[in-house]
N, C-alpha and C positions, 0 to 999 in steps of 0.2 A: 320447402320442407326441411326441417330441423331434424338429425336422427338421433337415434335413441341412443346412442355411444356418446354423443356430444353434452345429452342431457346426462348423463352418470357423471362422466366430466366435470359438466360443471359444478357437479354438485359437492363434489371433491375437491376442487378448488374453494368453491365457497367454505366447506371445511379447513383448509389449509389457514384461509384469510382467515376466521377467527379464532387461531390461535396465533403464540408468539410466533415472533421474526425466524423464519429457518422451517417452521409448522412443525418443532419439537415438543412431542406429546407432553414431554418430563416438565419443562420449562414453565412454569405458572408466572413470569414477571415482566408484564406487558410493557412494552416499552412506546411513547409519546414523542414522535419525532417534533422537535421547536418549528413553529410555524413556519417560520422565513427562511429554517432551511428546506422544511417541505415542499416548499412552493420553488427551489430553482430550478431552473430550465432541467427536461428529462435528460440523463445520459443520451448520447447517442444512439444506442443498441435501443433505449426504448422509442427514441423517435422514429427512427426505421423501422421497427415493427409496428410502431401508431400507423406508421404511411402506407405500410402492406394491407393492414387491416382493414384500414378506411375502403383500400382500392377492390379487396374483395365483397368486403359491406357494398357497395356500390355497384359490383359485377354481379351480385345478386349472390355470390356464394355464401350464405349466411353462418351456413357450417364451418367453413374454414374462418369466414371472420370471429366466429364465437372465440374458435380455439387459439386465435393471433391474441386477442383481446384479454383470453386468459392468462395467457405466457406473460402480459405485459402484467398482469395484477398480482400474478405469483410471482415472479422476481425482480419486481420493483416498489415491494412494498412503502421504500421509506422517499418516495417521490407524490407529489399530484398524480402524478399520470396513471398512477394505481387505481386510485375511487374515479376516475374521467373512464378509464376500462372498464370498470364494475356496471359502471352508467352506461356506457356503449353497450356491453351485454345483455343488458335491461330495455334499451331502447328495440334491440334485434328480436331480443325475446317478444314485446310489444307487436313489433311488425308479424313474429310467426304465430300472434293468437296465441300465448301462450304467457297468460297476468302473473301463474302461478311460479314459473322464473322466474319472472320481470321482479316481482316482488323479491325476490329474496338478492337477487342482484343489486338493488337499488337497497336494501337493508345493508346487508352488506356494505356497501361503502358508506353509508350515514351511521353505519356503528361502528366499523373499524378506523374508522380516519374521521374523527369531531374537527380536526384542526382543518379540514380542508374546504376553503373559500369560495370554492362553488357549486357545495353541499344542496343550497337550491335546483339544479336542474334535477338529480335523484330525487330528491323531496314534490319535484312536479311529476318527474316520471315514475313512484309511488303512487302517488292520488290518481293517476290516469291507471295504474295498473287495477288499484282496486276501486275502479268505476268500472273497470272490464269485467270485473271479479264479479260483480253485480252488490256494491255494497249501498248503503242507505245513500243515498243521491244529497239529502239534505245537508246532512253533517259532511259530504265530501265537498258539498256548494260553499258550507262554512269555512271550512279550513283552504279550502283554495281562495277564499275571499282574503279571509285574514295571512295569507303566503301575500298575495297581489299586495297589499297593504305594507308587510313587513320586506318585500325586495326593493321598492324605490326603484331609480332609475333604470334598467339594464333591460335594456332592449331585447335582447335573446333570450333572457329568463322571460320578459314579459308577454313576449309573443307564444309561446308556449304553453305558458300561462293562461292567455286569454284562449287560445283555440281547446284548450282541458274545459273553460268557462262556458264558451260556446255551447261543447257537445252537451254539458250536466247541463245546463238550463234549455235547451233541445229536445232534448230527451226528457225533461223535466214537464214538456209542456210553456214553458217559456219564451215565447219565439220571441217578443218585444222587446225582452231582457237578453238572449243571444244578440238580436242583433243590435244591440245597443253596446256589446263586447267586441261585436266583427267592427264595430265603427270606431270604437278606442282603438283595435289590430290595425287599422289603415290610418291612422291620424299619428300614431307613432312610427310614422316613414317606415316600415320592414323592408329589409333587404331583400333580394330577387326572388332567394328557393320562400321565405317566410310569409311574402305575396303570393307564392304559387299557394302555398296552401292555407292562404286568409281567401284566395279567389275559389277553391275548392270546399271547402266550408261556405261561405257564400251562395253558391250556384246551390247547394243542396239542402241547404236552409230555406233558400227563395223559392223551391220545388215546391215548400211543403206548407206554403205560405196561400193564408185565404184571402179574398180580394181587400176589405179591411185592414188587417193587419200592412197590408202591401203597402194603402195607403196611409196608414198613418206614419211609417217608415220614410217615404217620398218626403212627408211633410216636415218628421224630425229631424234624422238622421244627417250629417253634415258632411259624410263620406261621397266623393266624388266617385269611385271607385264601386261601391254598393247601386247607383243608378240604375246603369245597365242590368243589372241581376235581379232589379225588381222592375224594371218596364219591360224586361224577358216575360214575366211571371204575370204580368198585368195583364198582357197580349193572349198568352195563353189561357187564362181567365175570362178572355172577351168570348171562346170562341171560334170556330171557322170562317165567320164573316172579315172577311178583309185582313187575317192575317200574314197572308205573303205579303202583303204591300206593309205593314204594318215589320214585320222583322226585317224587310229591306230597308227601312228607314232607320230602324234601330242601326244592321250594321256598317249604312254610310255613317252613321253620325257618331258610333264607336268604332271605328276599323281599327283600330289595335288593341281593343276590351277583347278577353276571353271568349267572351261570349259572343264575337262574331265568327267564332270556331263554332259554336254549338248549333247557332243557327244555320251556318254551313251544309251540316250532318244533316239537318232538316231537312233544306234544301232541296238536299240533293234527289232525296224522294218522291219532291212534288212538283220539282222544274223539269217536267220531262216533256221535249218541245213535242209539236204535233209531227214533225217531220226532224229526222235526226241532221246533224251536221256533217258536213264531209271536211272532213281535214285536206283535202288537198284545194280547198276554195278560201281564199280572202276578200273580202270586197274592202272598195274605194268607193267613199261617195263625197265627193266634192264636186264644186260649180264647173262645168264644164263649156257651159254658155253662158251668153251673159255680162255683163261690166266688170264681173271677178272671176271671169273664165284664167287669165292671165294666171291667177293664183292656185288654181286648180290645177294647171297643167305642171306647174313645178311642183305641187305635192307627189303629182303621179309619176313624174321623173324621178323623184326621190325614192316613190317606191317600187318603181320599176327596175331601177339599178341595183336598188337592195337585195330583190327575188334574185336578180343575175351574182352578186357576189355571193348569197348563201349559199347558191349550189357550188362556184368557184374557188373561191377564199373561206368558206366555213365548211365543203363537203356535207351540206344538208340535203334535208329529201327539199326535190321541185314542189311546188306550190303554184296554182293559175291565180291570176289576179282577175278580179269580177268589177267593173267600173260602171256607175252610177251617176246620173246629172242631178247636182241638186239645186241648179240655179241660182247657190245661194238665196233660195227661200225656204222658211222652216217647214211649210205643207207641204211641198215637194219633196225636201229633206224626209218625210216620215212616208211617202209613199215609197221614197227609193229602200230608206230601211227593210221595210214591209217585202219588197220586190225581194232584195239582197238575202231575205231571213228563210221565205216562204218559197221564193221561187229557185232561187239558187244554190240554197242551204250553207250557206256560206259559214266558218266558222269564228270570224271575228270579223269586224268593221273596224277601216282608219278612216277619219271625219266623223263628224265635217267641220267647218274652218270658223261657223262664227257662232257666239253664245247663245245668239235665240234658236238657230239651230239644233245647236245640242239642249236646250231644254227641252226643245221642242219633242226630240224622241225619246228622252230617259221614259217616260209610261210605256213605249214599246219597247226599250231596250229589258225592262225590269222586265214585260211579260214574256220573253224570250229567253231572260235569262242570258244574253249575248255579249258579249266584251264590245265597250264605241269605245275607239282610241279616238277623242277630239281632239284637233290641235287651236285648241281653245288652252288660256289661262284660267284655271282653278277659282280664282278669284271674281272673273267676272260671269263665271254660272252660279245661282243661288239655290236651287233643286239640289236635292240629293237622292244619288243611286250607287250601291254598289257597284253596275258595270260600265259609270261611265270614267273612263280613264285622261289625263290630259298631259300631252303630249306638246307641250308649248312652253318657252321660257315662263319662267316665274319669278316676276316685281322683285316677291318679299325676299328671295332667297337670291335674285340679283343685288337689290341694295345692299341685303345684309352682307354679302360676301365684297361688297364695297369697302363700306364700312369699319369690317374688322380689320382688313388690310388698312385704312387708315390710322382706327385706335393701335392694333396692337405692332403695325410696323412701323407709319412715321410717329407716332406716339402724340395724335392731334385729336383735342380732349371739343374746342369751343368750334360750334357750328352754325350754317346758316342756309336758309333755303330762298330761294328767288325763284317763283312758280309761276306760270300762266291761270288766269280765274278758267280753266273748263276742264271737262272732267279728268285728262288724263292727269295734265299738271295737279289738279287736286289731290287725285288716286294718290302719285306717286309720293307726294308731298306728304299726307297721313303717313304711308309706308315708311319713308324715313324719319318721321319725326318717332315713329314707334321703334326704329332700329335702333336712331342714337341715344332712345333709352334704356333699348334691351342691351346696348353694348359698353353702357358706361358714360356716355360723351355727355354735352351741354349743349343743348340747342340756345343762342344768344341773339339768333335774327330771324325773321319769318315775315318777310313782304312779299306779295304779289302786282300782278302788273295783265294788262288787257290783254285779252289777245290783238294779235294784228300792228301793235304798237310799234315802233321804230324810233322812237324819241323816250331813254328808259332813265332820264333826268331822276326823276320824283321818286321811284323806289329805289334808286341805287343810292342816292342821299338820303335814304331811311336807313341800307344800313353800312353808310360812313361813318355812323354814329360809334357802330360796331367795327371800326377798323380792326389789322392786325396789328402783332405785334410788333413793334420798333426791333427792324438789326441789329442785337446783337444788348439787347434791353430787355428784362424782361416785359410784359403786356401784364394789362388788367385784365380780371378774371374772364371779364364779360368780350375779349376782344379776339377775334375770327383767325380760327387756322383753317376752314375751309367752306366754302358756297357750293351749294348742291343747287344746280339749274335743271330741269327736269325737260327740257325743250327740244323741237327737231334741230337741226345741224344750223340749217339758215337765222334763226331766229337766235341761237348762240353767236352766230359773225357777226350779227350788229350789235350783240349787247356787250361781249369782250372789250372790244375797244372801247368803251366808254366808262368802265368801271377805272382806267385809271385817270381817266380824266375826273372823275369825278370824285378821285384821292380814295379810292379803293386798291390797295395794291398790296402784293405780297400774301395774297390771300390764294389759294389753290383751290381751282374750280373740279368741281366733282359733274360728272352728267352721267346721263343714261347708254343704253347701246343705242340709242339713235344716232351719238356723235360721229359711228365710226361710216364718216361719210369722206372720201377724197375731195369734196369741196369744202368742207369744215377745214383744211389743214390749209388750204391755201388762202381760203378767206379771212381765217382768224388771226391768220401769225403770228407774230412774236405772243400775241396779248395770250395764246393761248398754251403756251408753254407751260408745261409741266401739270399740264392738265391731265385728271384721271376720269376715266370711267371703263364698266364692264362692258364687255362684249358674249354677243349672243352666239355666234360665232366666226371665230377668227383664221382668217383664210390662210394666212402665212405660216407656209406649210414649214418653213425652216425651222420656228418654234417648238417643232414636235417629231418623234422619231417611230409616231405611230404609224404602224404598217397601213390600219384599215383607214384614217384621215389621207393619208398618200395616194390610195389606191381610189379613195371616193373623188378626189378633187381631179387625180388625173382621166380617169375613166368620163369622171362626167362632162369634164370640158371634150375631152375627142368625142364623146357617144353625142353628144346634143350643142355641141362649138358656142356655146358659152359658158360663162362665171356660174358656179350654186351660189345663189343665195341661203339664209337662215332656214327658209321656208324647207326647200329641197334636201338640207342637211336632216333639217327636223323629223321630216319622213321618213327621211333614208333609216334614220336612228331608232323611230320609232316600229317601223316596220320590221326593224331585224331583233326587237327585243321580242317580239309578237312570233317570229318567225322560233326566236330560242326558244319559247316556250310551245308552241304547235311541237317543235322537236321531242320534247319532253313526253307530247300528249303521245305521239307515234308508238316512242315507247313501251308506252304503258300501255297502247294498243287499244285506246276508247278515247275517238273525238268526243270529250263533254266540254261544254261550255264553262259549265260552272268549274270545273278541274283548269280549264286554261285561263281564269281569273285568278285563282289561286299561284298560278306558276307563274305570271304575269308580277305576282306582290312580290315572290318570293327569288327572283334571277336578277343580276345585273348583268349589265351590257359593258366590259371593261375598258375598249375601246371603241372610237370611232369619231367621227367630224366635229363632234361636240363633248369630246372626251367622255370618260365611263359614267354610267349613267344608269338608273332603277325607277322604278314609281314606289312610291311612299305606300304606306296603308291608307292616304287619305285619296288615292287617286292622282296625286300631281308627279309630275317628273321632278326627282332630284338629279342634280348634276352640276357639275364645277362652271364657273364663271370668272375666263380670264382676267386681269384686269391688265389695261392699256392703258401706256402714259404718251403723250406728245412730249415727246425731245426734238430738240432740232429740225419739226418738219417730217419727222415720221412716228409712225405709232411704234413702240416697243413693248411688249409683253415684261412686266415687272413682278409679278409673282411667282414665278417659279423659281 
């Protein structure tokens, strides 16, 4: 609310502004300050008050910004930042519903200052004031056309522009012609706040949008961005039948589009389980019989340890852990969900461990509405659900941080891969051939070799072709700074030693975290020096001065008298970001499912065995990945 003292105000200002310099009545000889010096940087005293004003524009005090905004227009006539003020008061007038300022404000600076060069944005915020006013829609469609026409490139004039285009053809009855303006707003890259409100135009356009229209938009339209906002509007269109399953798809497949906010707020209305959840219950459902019992029981030490350091080392509320066999089968796996959801009321799920698994229950996680921490890779589920989370190293974002540590610190540009023919060597091989493009490099070699081989003659002389470069020479373009082997530990000992025998040499072998094996260092020796790859995680505790890695490594060797593996890290880790967020829910004092998905996207985990760590919008865990080099016969941590 704008008061009526502010409006007499201004209105007396605006009197002062058209008259001469000083706003002396007597004075009739108007005076033209020269362009170029119109345009130098504002005094100080005026930028100081642009900054006060902006900050209470912004704290919503519209009142006081009016009146900073005037001071700057009345005693800085012979600057820019006078008609930029006029226009700031204009734009506030705008916000308070109020065209009939806004207009005289915006006159104002397009008649008292013609020399000023960015006399366009008034001239947008005019036409928008008298489309409020309620004037002829057509002629104001014309003259914002022919503005769009005569600004050229300027991004900030022309976003402006277009969302003014938007509302008159909107309101005009023109939805095909709006959105055919919203899709010029997104193909001209806009900046953060100018996206928030090309995504707010958007969503409220696609409201009002009939099934037709929807579709011939889908069809045209080139806007990646505009998708989501009309397969929101499709689903809506369809119907009751099948539409919860139908917006869960939509916001696995956008998790960072706006719109998987709105359908959130839906949601939350209609995911109301049959039995509520109790926040003091977690379940665990991994194998606990069975050929992969072994693996099961390390997830549960993981998170058995983690319940124990939350209440000791974090000062959180206690939590019971609820554990489930899933025999590593996926039918079993969805009976124990079923138990864990229905019987126990449990408020989230960690598992289970393997991809058919977790597809197996995304249809009951979605009808639950329930958070699955899988410690599953992202990559090898193809279902999509908002609540399935994964809690496992990830390929893409290990190569890549391979990778960049090679382009952007040894400055090694030519590459090559030596991969086994089955699936994982394939997997990872795709993966890096897409990194060293995403990061700049040259892929120059790409052989493969059987598995099971031991005699690796024939592809390593595929690529001696592609040696490196000569000590101290430079190399041809095409010749190797580094080989990417994608193999377990064993299968690297016999293929090292023979790369120089077979005039491969000087070239730096890149691998996966499989290498970090204490029989790799002994087997491979010299030939593998100076060899790199990431690790999943790395145990050497000296590298790190984190308290909670310190305290997980020592606790868990005394609590269970042996080494953690990745597995047990992995849990431990994922368990205590599940744990910060249940913290959260406490709070707020209402165990919802749907609320601790959300806190789940939105908290990172700053330390711990696999250093700080969050999940992505898409579901996958991000987090750092050492990289280790062999020197000498020991691994050393070379990134930090």
């Amino acid at each position: 609310m704008i008061s009526r003292s502010v409006v007499r105000l201004f209105a007396c200002v605006i009197l002062c502004a058209s008259l001469p310099l000083g706003c002396a009545p007597r004075q009739q000889v108007r005076v033209i300050i020269p362009e170029s010096v119109f345009h130098e940087p504002p005094p100080s005293e005026a930028q100081a008050l642009w900054k006060q004003a902006v900050a209470l524009r912004d704290a919503g005090r519209l009142d006081d910004a009016l009146a900073v905004f005037q001071r700057i227009a009345y005693f800085f006539p012979s600057n820019a930042i006078a008609p930029a003020a006029l226009t700031a008061q204009g734009d506030i007038w705008l916000q308070a519903q109020n065209p009939n300022a806004a207009r005289k404000a915006y006159e104002a600076a397009l008649k008292e200052f013609p020399q000023w060069r960015d006399a366009v944005t008034a001239r947008i915020g005019l036409l928008t004031a008298r489309w409020m006013d309620g004037e002829n829609r057509k002629k104001l469609m014309e003259e914002a056309q022919s503005l769009w026409e005569a600004t050229g490139p300027q991004p900030a004039w022309r976003q402006r522009l277009i969302r003014l285009l938007v509302g008159l053809n909107r309101d005009a009855g023109n939805v095909d012609a709006a959105l055919s303006w919203l899709d010029k707003g997104y193909a001209a890259q806009p900046g953060p706040e100018d996206q928030k409100l090309l995504d707010h135009e958007a969503f409220s356009l696609a409201l009002t949008l009939d099934g037709p229209s929807v579709d011939r938009a889908l069809q045209t339209l080139a806007s990646e961005r505009l998708v989501p906002f009309l397969r929101y509007r499709q689903i809506q269109l369809r119907g009751p039948q099948g539409r919860r399953d139908a917006l869960l798809t939509l916001m696995s497949q956008y998790p960072q589009h706006p719109v998987t906010r709105k359908i959130e707020e839906e949601l939350r209305g209609v995911m109301v389980p049959s039995r509520p959840a109790d926040a003091n219950r977690l379940g665990c459902m991994v194998p606990l019989s069975g050929p992969h019992a072994a693996h099961g029981r390390r997830v549960v030490k993981g998170v058995a340890l983690a319940l124990r350091h939350w209440e000791r080392l974090y000062r959180g509320s206690p939590a019971r852990l609820i554990l489930a066999d899933t025999q590593a089968n996926p039918d079993v796996t969805v009976n124990a969900l079923n138990h864990l959801v229905n019987e126990e009321q449990v408020l989230a799920v960690l598992g289970p461990l393997s991809p058919r698994s977790a597809e197996a229950v995304m249809p009951l996680a979605n009808e639950h509405g329930i958070p699955v921490i899988s410690l599953t890779e992202k990559r090898q589920v193809t279902s999509q659900t908002p609540f399935l989370f994964h809690a496992f190293l990830d390929h893409q974002d290990m190569i890549g941080t391979l990778l960049t540590y090679c382009r952007n610190v040894l400055g090694y540009k030519n590459f090559g891969v030596l991969y086994p023919e089955e699936p994982y060597g394939k997997a990872l091989r795709e993966i890096f051939i897409k990194k060293v493009q995403e990061t700049g490099g040259k892929l120059v070699a790409d052989v493969s070799y059987a598995p099971g081989m031991t005699d690796f003659k024939g592809p390593i002389q595929a690529l001696a072709q592609h040696g490196p470069k000569d000590s101290g020479s430079p190399g041809s373009e095409s010749s190797l700074d580094a080989l990417f082997i994608p193999d377990a530990a064993e299968t690297i000992a016999l293929i090292a030693p023979q790369l120089p025998y077979y005039n491969v040499v000087g070239v730096t072998l890149l691998g996966t975290n499989l290498w970090e094996e204490k029989s790799l260092l002994s087997a491979g020796g010299v030939y593998l020096e100076g060899a790199l790859f990431p690790s999943a995680f790395h145990r050497d505790s000296s590298d790190t001065t984190d308290p909670v890695q310190e305290a997980f490594l020592k606790d868990y060797r005394e609590t269970y008298g042996e080494e953690p593996d990745f597995l047990a890290a992995q849990a431990y880790s994922a368990a205590l970001l599940v744990l910060s967020a249940r913290e959260q829910l406490l709070k707020e004092g209402q165990p919802d499912r749907l609320r601790l998905r959300q806190w789940l996207l939105h908290l990172d985990l700053p330390n711990g065995p696999l250093g700080p760590m969050r999940f992505a919008p898409d579901g996958h865990m991000e987090r750092t990945y050492p990289i280790l080099q062999i020197t000498g016969g020991s691994l050393v941590r070379v990134d930090l």
